[in-house]
TORKOL-4160 file (C-alpha; in steps of 0.2 Angstrom, whole numbers, padded with zeros to 4 digits, m for minus):
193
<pt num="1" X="1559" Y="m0294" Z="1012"/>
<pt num="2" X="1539" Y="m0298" Z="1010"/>
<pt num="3" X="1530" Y="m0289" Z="1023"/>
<pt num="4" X="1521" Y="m0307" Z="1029"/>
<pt num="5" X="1535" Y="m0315" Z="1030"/>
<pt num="6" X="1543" Y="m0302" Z="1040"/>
<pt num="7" X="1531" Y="m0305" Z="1051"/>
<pt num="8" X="1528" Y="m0325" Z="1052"/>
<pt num="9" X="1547" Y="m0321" Z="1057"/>
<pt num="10" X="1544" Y="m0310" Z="1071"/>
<pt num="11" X="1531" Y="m0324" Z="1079"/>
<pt num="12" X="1544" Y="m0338" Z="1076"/>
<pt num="13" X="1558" Y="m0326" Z="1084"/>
<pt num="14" X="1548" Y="m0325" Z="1099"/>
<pt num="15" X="1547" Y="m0344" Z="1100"/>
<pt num="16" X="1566" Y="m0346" Z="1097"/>
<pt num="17" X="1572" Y="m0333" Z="1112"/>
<pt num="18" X="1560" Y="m0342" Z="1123"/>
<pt num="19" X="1562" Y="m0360" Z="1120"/>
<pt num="20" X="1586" Y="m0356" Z="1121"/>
<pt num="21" X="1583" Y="m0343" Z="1134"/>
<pt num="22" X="1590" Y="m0327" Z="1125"/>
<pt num="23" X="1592" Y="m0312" Z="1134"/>
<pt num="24" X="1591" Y="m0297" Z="1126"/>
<pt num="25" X="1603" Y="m0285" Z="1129"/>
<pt num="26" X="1591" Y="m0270" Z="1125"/>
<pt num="27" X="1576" Y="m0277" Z="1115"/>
<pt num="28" X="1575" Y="m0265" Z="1100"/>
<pt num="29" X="1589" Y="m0257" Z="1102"/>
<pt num="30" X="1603" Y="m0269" Z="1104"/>
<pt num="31" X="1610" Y="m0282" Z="1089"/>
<pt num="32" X="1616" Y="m0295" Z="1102"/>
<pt num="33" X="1606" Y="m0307" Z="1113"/>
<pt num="34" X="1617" Y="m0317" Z="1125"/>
<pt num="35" X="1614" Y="m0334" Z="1135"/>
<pt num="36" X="1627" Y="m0338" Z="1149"/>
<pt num="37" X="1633" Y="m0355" Z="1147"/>
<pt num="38" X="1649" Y="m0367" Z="1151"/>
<pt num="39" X="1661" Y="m0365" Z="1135"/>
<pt num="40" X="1663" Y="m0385" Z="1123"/>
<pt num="41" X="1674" Y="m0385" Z="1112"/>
<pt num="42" X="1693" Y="m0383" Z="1110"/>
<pt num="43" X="1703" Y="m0370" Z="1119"/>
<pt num="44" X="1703" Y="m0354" Z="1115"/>
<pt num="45" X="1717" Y="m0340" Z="1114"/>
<pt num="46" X="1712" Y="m0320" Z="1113"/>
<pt num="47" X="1719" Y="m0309" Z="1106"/>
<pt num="48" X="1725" Y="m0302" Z="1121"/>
<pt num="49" X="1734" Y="m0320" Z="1127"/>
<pt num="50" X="1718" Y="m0324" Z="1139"/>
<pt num="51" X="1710" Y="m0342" Z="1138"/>
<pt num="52" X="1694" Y="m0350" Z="1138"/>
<pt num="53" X="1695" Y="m0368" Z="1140"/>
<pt num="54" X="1680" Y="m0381" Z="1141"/>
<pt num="55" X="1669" Y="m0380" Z="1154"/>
<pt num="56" X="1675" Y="m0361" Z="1157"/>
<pt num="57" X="1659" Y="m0352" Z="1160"/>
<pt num="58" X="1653" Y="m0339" Z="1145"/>
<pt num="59" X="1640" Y="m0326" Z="1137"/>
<pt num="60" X="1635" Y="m0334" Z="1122"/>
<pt num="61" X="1630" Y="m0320" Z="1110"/>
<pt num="62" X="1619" Y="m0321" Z="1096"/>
<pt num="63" X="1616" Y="m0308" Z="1084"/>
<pt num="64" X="1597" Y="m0305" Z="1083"/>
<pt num="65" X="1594" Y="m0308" Z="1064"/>
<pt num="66" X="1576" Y="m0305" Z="1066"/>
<pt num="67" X="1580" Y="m0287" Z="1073"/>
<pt num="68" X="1594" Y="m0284" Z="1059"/>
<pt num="69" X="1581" Y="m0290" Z="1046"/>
<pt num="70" X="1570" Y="m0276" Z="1050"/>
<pt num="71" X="1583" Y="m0263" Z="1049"/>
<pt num="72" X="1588" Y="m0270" Z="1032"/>
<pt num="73" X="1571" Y="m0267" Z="1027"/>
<pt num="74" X="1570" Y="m0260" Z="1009"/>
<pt num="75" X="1590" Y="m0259" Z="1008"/>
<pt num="76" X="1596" Y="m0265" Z="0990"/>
<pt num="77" X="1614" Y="m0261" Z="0991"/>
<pt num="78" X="1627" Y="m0275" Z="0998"/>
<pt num="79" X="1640" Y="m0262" Z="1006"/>
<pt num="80" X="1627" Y="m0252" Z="1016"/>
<pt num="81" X="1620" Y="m0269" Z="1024"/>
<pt num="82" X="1638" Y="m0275" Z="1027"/>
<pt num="83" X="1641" Y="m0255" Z="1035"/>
<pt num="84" X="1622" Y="m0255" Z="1044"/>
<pt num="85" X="1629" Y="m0271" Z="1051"/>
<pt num="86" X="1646" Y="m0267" Z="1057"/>
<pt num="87" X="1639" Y="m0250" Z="1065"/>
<pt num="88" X="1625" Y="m0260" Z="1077"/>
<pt num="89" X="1639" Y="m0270" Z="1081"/>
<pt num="90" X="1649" Y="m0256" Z="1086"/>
<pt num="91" X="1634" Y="m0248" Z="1094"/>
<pt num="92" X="1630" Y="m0261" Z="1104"/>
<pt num="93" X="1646" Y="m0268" Z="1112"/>
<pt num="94" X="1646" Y="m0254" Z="1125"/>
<pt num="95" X="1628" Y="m0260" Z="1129"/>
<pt num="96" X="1634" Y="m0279" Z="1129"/>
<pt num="97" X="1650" Y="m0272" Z="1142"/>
<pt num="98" X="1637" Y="m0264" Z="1151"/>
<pt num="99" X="1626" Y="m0281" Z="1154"/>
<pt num="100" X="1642" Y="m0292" Z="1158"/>
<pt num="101" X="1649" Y="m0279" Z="1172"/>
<pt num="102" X="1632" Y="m0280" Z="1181"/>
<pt num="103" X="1629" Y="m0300" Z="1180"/>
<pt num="104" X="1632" Y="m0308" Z="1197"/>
<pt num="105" X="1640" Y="m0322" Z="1188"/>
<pt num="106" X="1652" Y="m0307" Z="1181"/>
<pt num="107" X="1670" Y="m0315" Z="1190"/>
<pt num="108" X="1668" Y="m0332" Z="1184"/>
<pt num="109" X="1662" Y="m0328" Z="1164"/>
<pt num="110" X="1679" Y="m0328" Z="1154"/>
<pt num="111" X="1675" Y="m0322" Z="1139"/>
<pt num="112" X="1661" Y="m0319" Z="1126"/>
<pt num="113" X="1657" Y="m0331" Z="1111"/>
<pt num="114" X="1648" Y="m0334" Z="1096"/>
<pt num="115" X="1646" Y="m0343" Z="1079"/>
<pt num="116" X="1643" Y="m0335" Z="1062"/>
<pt num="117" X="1646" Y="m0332" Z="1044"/>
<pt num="118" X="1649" Y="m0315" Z="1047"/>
<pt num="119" X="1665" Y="m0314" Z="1053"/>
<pt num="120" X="1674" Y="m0305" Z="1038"/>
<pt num="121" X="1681" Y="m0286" Z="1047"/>
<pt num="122" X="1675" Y="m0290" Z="1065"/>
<pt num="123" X="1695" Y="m0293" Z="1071"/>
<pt num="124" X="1697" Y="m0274" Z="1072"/>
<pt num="125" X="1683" Y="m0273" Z="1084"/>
<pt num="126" X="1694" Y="m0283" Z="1097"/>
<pt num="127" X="1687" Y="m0304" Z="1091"/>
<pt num="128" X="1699" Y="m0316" Z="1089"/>
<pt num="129" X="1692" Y="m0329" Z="1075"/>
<pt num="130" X="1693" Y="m0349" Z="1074"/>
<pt num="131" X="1685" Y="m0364" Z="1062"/>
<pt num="132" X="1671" Y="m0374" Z="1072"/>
<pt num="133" X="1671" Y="m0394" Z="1071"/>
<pt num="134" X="1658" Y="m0396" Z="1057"/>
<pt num="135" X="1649" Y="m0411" Z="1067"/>
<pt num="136" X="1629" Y="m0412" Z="1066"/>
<pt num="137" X="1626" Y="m0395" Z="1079"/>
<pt num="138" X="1637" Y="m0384" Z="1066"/>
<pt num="139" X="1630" Y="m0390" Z="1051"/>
<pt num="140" X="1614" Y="m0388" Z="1056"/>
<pt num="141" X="1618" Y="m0369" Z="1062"/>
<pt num="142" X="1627" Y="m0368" Z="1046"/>
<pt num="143" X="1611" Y="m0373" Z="1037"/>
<pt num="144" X="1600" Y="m0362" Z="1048"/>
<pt num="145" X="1613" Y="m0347" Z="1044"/>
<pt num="146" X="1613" Y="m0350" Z="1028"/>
<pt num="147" X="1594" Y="m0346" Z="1027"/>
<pt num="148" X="1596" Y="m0331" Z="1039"/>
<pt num="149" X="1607" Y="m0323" Z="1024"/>
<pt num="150" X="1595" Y="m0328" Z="1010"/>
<pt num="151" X="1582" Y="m0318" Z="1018"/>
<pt num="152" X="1590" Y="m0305" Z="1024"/>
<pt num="153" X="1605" Y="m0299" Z="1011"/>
<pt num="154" X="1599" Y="m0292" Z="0995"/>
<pt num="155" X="1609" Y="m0304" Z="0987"/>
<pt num="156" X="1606" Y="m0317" Z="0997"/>
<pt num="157" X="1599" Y="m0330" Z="0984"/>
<pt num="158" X="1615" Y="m0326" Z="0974"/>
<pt num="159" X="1626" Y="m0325" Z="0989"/>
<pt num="160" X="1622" Y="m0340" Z="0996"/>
<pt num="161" X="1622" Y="m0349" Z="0979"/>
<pt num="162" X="1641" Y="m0344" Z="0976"/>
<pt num="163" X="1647" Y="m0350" Z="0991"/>
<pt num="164" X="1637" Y="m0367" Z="0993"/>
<pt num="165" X="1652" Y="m0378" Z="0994"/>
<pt num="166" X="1662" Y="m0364" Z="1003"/>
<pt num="167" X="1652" Y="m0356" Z="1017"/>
<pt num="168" X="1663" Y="m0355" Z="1032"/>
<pt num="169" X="1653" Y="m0355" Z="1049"/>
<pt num="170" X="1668" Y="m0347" Z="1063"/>
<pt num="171" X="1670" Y="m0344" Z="1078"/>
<pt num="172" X="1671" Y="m0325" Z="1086"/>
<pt num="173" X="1676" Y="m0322" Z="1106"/>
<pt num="174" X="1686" Y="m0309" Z="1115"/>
<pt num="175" X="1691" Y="m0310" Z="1134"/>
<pt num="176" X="1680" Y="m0304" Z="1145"/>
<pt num="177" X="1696" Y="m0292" Z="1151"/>
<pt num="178" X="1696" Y="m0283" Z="1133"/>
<pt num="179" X="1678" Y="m0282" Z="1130"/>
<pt num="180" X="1679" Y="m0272" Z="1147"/>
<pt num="181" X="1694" Y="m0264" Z="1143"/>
<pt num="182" X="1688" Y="m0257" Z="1125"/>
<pt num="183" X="1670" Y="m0254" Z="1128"/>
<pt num="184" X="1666" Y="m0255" Z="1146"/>
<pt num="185" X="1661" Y="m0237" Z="1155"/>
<pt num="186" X="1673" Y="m0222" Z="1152"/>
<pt num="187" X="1684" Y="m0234" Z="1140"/>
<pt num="188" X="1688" Y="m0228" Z="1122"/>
<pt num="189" X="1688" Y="m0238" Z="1107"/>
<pt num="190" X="1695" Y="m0229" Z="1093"/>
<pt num="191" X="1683" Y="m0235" Z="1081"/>
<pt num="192" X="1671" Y="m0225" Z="1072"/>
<pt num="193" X="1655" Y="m0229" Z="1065"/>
C-alpha cells in the first residue's frame, strides 16, 4: 500500500474510533476493537445451543483494518495474509476474553458479534456464522468492506472484481460462555498458530 495513503488512513482511523466509540482492546497490539451495544437483528443460536435475541446486550467487535493494513505492509502473497490474519485473530481472543471478564457490564453481555467478509475458516476458532438482511446499513458496510479489501489484499483490485456480484457480508458471534470457556485465563484452545 502507498506510504501516504497508509497514512491519510491512519488520520481517518482516528476519526472513525472516535466518532462509533471503539475501544481498543490493546491499541497495537490487539486485531479487535469492540463497542458494547444491545444486539438488532434476528435471533441467534451458538454453536454451543446459547442465544442472543434482540435487545440482548453485546460486545460488538470490529477488526481493526487500519492495524491489519500495517501488518500487511509489503506482503505480496494471498495465503500469508489470509495466515497473518487468522494468527492475530487467534492471538487476540485471549486478550478480547480477558477485556469481557473484567467489564462490569460482564453478567448481562451474552455474547460477542460482528459483520464481515472474512468469515471463510473462522468456525474452528468457536464462531457460529449467519447471512445479514442486505438493507441500507449492510450494504453500505458491505461497500465500505469492500474497499477495506481493495486496499489491504494484494489482490484486492482483482479479488474484489471477481466477486462483485457475489461478496457475501456474514455474521460471526460466539456466546459469551465459549469465548470464556476457550480463551478465557488458564483455558486451552487447541489451536495453533
Amino acid at each position: 500500500m502507498n506510504t501516504n495513503l497508509l497514512m491519510l488512513w491512519g488520520y481517518w482511523d482516528e476519526i472513525y474510533q472516535r466518532c462509533t466509540r471503539l475501544t481498543y482492546i490493546e491499541k497495537g497490539n490487539n486485531i479487535f476493537r469492540v463497542v458494547p451495544l444491545r444486539y438488532r437483528g434476528e435471533t441467534l443460536r451458538t454453536s454451543d445451543e446459547r442465544t442472543i435475541h434482540d435487545g440482548d446486550l453485546i460486545l460488538k467487535i470490529h477488526i481493526h483494518n487500519y492495524y491489519f493494513a500495517t501488518l500487511c505492509r509489503g506482503v505480496q502473497d494471498e495465503l500469508r495474509v489470509a495466515l497473518l490474519l487468522r494468527r492475530h485473530i487467534l492471538q487476540s481472543l485471549p486478550r478480547l476474553a480477558a477485556f469481557l471478564e473484567a467489564m462490569e457490564e460482564r453478567e448481562q453481555i451474552k455474547g460477542i458479534v460482528g459483520t464481515t467478509m472474512l468469515h471463510k475458516g473462522v468456525a474452528p476458532l468457536g464462531f457460529s456464522i449467519s447471512n445479514v438482511p442486505m438493507n441500507w446499513f449492510f450494504r453500505y458496510k458491505r461497500w465500505y468492506l469492500r474497499l477495506m479489501l481493495r486496499l489491504v489484499h494484494p489482490n484486492g483490485k482483482r479479488r474484489v472484481q471477481t466477486w462483485k456480484h457475489d461478496m457475501p457480508l456474514k455474521r460471526v458471534y460466539m456466546s459469551k460462555e465459549l469465548l470464556l470457556a476457550r480463551y478465557g485465563q488458564g483455558a486451552s484452545t487447541g489451536d495453533t498458530l
